[in-house]
C-alpha positions in Angstrom: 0.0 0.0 0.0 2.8 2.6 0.4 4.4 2.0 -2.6 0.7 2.5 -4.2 0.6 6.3 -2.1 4.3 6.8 -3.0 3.0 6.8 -6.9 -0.4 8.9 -5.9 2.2 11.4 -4.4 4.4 11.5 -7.2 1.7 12.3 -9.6 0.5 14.9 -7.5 4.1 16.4 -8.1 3.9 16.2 -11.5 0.8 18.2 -11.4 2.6 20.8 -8.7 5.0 21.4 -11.6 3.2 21.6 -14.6 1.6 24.9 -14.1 4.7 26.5 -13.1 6.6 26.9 -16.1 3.5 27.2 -18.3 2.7 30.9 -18.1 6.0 32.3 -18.8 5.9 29.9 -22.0 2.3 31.1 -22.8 2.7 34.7 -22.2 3.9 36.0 -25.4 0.8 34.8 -26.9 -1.4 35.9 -23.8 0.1 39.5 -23.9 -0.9 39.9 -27.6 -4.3 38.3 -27.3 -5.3 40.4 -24.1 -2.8 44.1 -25.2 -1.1 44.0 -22.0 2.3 44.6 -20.8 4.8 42.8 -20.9 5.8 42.9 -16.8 1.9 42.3 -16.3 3.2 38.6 -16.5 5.7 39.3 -13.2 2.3 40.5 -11.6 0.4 37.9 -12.3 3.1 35.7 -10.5 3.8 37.1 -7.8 -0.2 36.7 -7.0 0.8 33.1 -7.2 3.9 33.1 -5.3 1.7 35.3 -3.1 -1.5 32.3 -2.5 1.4 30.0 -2.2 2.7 31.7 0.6 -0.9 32.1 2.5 -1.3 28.5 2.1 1.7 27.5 3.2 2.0 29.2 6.5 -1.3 27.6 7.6 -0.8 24.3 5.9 -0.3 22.8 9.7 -3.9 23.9 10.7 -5.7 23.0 7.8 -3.9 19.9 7.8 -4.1 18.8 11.1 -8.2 19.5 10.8 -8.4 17.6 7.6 -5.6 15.5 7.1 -3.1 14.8 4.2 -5.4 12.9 1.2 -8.2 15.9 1.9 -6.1 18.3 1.7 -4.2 16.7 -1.1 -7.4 16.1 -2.5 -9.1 19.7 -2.4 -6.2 21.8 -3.2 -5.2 19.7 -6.3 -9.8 20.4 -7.2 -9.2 24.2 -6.4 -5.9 24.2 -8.7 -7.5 22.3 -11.3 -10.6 24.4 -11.0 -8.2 27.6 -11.7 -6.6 26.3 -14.6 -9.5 25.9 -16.3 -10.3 29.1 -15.6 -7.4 30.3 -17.2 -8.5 28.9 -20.4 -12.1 30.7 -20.5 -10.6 33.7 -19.0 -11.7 37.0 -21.2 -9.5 39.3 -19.6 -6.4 39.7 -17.7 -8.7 40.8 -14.5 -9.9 37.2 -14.1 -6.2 35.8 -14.8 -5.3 37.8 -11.8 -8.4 36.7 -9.9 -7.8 33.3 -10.2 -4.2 33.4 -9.9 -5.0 33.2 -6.4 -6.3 30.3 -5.6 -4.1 28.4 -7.9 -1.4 29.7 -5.9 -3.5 28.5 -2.3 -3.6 25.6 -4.1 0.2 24.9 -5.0 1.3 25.5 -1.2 -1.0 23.3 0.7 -0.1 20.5 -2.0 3.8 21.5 -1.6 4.1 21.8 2.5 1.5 19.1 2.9 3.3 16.1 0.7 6.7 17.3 1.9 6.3 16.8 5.2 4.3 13.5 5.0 6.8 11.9 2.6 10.0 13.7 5.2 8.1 11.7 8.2 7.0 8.7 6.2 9.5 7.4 3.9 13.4 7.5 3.2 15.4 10.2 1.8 16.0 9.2 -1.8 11.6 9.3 -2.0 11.9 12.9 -1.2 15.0 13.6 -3.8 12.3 11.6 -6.5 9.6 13.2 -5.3 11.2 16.3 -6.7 12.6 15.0 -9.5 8.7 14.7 -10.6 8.3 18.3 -9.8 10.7 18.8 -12.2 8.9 16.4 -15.1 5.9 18.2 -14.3 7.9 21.2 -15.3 9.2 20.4 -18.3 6.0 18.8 -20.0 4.1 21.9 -19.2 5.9 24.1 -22.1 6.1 21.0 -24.4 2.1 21.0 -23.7 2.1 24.6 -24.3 4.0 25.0 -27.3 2.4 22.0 -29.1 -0.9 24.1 -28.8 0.5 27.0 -29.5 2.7 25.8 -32.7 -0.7 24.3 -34.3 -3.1 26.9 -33.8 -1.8 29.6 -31.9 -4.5 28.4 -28.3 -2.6 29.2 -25.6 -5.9 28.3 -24.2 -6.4 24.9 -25.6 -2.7 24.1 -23.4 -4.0 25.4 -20.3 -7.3 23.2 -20.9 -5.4 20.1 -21.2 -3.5 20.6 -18.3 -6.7 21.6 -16.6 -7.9 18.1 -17.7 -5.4 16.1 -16.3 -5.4 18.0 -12.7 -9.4 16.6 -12.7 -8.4 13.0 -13.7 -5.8 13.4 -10.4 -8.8 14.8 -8.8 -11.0 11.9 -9.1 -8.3 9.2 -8.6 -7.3 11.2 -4.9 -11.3 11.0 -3.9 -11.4 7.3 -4.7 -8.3 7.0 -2.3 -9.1 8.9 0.3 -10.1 6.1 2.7 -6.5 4.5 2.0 -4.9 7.7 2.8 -6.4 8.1 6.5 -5.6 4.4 6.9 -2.1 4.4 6.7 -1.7 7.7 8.4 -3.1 6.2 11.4 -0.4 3.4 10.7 2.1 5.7 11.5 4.1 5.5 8.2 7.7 3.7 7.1 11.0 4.2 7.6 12.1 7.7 9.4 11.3 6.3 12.4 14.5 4.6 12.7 16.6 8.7 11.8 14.7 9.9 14.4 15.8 7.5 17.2 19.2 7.7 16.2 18.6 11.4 17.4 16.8 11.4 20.3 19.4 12.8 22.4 20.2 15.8 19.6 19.9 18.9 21.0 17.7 20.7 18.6 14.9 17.7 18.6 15.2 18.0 22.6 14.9 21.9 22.2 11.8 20.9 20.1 9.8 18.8 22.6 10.7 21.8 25.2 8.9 24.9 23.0 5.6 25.6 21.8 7.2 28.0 19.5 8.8 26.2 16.5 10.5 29.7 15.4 12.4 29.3 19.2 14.2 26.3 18.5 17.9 26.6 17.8 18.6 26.2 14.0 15.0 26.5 12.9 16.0 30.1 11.6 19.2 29.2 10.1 17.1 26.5 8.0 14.9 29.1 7.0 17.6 31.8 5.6 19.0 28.2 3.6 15.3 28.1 2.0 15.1 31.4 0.9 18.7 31.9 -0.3 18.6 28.4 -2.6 15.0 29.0 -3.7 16.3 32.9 -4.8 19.3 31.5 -6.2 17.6 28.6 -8.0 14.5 30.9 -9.6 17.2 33.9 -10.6 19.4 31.3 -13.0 16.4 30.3 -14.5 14.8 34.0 -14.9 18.0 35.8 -15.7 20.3 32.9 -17.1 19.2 33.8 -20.9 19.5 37.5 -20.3 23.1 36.6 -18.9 24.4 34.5 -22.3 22.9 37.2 -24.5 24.1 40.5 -22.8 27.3 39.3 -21.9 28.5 36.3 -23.2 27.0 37.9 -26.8 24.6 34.1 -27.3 21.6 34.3 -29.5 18.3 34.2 -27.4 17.8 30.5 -29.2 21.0 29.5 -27.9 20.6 31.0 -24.4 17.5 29.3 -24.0 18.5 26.0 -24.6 21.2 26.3 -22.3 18.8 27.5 -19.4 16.6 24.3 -20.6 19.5 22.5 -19.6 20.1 23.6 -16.3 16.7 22.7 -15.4 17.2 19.2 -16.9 20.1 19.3 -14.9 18.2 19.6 -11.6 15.6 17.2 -12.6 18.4 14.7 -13.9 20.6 15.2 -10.4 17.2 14.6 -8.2 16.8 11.4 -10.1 20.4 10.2 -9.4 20.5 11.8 -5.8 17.7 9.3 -5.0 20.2 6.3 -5.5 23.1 8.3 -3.5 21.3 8.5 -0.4 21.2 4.7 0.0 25.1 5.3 0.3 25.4 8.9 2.0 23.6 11.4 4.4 21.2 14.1 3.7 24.0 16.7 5.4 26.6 15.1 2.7 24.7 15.3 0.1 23.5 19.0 1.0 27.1 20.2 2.1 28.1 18.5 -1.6 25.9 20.2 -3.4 26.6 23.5 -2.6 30.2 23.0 -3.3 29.0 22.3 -7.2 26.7 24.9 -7.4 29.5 27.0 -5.9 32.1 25.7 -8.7 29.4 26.1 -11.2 28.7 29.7 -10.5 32.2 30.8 -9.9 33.3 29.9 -13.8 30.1 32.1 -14.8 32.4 34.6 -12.8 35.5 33.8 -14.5 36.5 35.5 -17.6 36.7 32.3 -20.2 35.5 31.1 -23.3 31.5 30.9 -23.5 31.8 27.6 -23.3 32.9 26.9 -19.7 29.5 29.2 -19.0 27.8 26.5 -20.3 29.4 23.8 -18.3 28.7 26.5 -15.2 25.1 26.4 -15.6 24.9 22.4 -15.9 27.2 22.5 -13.0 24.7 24.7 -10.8 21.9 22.8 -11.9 23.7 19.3 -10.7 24.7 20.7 -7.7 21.4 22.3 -6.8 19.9 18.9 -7.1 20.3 17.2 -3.9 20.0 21.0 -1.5 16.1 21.3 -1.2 15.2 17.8 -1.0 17.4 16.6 1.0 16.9 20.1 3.3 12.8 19.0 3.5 13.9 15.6 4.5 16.3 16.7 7.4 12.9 18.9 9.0 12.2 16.1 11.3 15.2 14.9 11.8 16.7 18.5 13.0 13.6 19.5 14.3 11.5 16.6 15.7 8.6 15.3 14.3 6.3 17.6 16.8 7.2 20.8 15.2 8.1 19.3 11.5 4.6 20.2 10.0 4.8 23.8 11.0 8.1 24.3 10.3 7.6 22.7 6.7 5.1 25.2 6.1 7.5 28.0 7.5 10.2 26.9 4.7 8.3 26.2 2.0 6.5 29.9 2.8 10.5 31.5 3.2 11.4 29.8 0.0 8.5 31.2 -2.1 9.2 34.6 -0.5 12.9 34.1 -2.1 11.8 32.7 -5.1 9.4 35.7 -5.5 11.9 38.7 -4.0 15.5 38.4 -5.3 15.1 37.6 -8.5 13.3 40.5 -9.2 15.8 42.5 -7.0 18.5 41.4 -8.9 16.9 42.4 -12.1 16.4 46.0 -11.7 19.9 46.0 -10.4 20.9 45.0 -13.7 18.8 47.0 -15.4 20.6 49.7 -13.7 23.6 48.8 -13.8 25.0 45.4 -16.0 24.2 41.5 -16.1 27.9 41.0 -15.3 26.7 41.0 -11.7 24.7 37.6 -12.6 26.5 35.1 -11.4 28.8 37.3 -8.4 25.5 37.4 -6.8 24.4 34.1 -7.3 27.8 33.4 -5.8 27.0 35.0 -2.9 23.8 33.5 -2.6 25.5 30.5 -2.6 27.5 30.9 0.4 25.5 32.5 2.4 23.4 29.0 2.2 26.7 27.3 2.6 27.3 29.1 5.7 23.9 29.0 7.3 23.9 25.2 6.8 27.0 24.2 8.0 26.1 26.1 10.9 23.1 23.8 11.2 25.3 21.2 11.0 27.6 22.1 13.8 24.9 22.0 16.7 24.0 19.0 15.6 27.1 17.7 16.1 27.6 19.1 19.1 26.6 15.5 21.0 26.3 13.1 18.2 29.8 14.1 16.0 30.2 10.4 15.0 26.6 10.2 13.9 26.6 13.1 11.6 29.9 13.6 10.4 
């Protein structure tokens, strides 16, 4: 039976992603259809981003009331709902209208699976589970431009995709008993990560608070959060502009190689699954960071376009393994008590990133030059690096052997 949720949950990812990379793919036809501007598009996603981050901060209430499959269940109706409304929508009011709720949507889904497959199953599930974020992200331009390439319908994409959310829909209803049975089962294996760190001292500070925000580390996680999340969406809304301003690539080009980073993520997820068998989230994390790292400093350097390339492929490997392996650690770090709340605290931090420097970044540029690119994603970088590894050292402070 859990391997039967694990494939529900996965699916469920794959519908998380889909919409994501759908309106930036669409919007050159939407703007022309509707005669809007173009940054009416960054509007209309930070509404998202904005929902997202609602739902994600009181993902632990709604989900203690309801429980996982109905909230799984209703949020995945009320996205689906809003993506068909996107394809009947006659004007840009109503996209912005119901860019809200398929934002609410997106974050109970997101801190609601997370933290059920962080205190239900092992490591290299939540490094998949992402890794079908990231499939759901890449067919939802292919589904976009098929439409778009035979008849011009952004509408007819957005329809289909709507479609598909419903077929989840009706799947997660006829499940629902299953899913309340084997909560009350108490789940698989994290159990056993958990007792090897009863006596750490931030899952002892945990059982001691009532205030998750209290507990030592908890705030470090959260700058990690929003600097990989701002440092993830900023290569992927920048990296074209980048190759093309500075590295003199065509826009074709540029693109592709951006594509690739993002198959480089989704590729790296799949592969980081098998690596935790073998090593530790903190490894894997630590690890990580030292590619991205690598990968952003040649963006830096001043070489031949080509070791750009490898740079972005190298950021994209190396950002693989840091958020799911992060959202795994939760209970671990943090105790299961707290690990709900605290999920929907970093998946709320990490939208805030996603939705803040990017943007920051871009009218700095705008300003000034892209050259500044990849030195700030560089400093991203270790500012995560350091924030982490300060995680790492109180929780080696009684159990160095365990966690080295």
């Amino acid at each position: 039976m859990a391997t039967l949720f694990l494939i529900i949950i996965y699916l469920a990812f794959i519908s998380l992603g889909l919409p994501d990379s759908m309106l930036g793919a669409a919007w050159p036809v939407m703007q022309v259809e509707y005669g809007a501007k173009v940054e009416m598009a960054g509007v209309l996603s930070i509404i998202i981003i904005v929902g997202t981050i609602i739902s994600s901060l009181g993902s632990e209430t709604i989900l203690k009331r309801l429980g996982t499959g109905k909230v799984t269940f209703i949020s995945v109706a009320v996205t689906a709902v809003a993506l068909l409304g996107f394809s009947y929508a006659p004007s840009i009011i109503w996209l912005a209208v119901l860019a809200l709720p398929l934002g609410l949507g997106a974050g109970s889904i997101d801190a609601g699976l997370n933290n059920y497959v962080a205190t239900h199953y092992k490591a290299h599930h939540m490094s998949w589970l992402h890794c079908f974020w990231g499939v759901g992200a890449m067919l939802g331009p292919i589904i976009m431009s098929h439409f778009i390439a035979q008849d011009n319908s952004w509408r007819s994409g957005y329809f289909v995709v709507a479609i598909i959310q419903f077929a989840l829909v009706v799947l997660l209803f006829v499940t629902l008993p299953l899913w309340k049975r084997l909560e009350n089962q108490g789940g698989v294996d994290i159990k056993e990560e958990v007792q090897e760190d009863t006596s750490n001292p931030l899952t002892e500070e945990s059982a001691q608070y009532e205030k998750p925000l209290k507990i030592k580390g908890v705030k470090l996680a959260l700058i990690t959060f929003l600097f990989y999340v701002g440092m993830e969406a900023t290569m992927g809304l920048w990296g074209s502009s980048f190759l093309v301003n500075v590295k003199g690539m065509s826009a074709s080009a540029a693109a592709q190689w951006v594509s690739m980073y993002y198959g480089g993520i989704t590729v790296g997820r799949f592969i980081t699954g098998f690596v935790t068998f073998k090593f530790s989230n903190r490894t894997l994390i630590r690890t990580g960071q030292f590619i991205a790292l690598v990968g952003a400093i040649l963006l830096v350097l001043p070489l031949q376009t080509i070791f750009s390339l490898f740079g972005f492929i190298l950021v994209g490997l190396g950002s693989a393994p840091i958020f799911p392996c992060m959202l795994h650690e939760t209970p671990v770090r943090f105790g299961k008590k707290h690990s709900q709340k605290i999920m929907g605290y970093q998946m709320a931090v990490a939208y805030t990133g996603g939705a803040i420097l990017p943007p920051l970044l871009g009218w700095v540029a705008a300003n000034t030059s892209f050259v500044i690119f990849p030195i700030v994603n560089v400093g991203y970088i270790i500012v995560m690096l350091i924030a982490s590894e300060k995680i790492n050292g109180l929780m080696k402070k009684r159990l160095p052997h365990k966690h080295a």
